[in-house]
C-alpha positions, -999 to +999 in steps of 0.1 A: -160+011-251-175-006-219-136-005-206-140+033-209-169+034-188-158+010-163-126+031-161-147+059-158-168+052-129-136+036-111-118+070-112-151+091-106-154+065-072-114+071-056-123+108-063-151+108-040-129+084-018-109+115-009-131+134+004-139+112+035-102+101+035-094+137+045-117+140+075-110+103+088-085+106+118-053+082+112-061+058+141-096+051+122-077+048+090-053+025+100-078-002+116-092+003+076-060-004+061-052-032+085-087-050+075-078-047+038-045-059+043-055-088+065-078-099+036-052-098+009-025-119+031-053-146+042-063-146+005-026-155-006-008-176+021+027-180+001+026-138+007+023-143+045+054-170+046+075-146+026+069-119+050+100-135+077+123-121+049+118-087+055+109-090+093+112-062+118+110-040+082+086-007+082+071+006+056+056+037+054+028+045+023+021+083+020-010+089+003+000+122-015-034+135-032-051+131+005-016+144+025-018+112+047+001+084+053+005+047+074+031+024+091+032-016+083+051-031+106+065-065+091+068-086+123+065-128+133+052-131+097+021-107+103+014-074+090+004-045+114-010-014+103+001+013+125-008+055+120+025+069+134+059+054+141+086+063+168+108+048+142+119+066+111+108+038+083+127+019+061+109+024+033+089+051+020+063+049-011+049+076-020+014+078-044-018+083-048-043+064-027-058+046-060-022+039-071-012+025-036-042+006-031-041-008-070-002-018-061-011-034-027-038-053-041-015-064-071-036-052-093-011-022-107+025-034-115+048-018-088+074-011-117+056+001-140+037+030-116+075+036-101+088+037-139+060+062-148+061+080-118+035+080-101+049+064-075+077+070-054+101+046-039+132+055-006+151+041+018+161+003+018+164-005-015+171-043-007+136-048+013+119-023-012+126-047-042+118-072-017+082-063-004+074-053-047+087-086-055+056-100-030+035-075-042+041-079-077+033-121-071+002-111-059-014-101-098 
């Protein structure tokens, strides 16, 4: 029952998330995203080493309940967070901002939220599989 709760109040706080989310311009976002990012690749070194493999890769994440999205530039084994791209990316996921944050933090199995829909996976199939494979090592 506590479970239920917890759920609960987890869903009731990425609802309220949205809200600001909307309003926050993409450059402010993105130095966000890149903070949170930062913090799961220093928490998980092996993450960061695997990154050469898909280097000079971008990845864009679209947020769909919010109608924003972000860049990650995979480059010299870092990760930069970037709110618009020159470059059309080669790889798009598409979710909604708990999903993609749940999947980036490993916390949400990238299969089974691609498998159940809710989230949505284009372009380089290869580095896709690739960059899920990471995330998926990171639960």
């Amino acid at each position: 029952m506590e479970d239920k709760g917890l759920d609960k109040l987890k869903q009731t706080l990425f609802l309220g998330m949205n809200i600001p989310l909307k309003a926050m311009p993409l450059w402010m976002e993105a130095i966000g995203v890149g903070v949170f990012i930062s913090r799961i690749v220093e928490k998980n070194p092996r993450f960061k080493e695997r990154l050469r493999e898909i280097d000079g890769k971008v990845f864009l994440f679209e947020a769909k309940d919010i109608k924003k999205g972000f860049y990650l530039l995979i480059k010299d084994n870092e990760i930069k967070v970037i709110p618009h791209s020159g470059r059309k990316p080669d790889v798009t996921m598409r979710g909604t901002v708990k999903v993609l944050i749940d999947v980036l933090m490993g916390k949400e199995d990238p299969d089974t939220v691609f498998f159940s829909r809710r989230l949505e996976i284009s372009g380089d199939t290869a580095a896709a599989i690739h960059f899920k494979n990471m995330l998926a090592a990171l639960a």
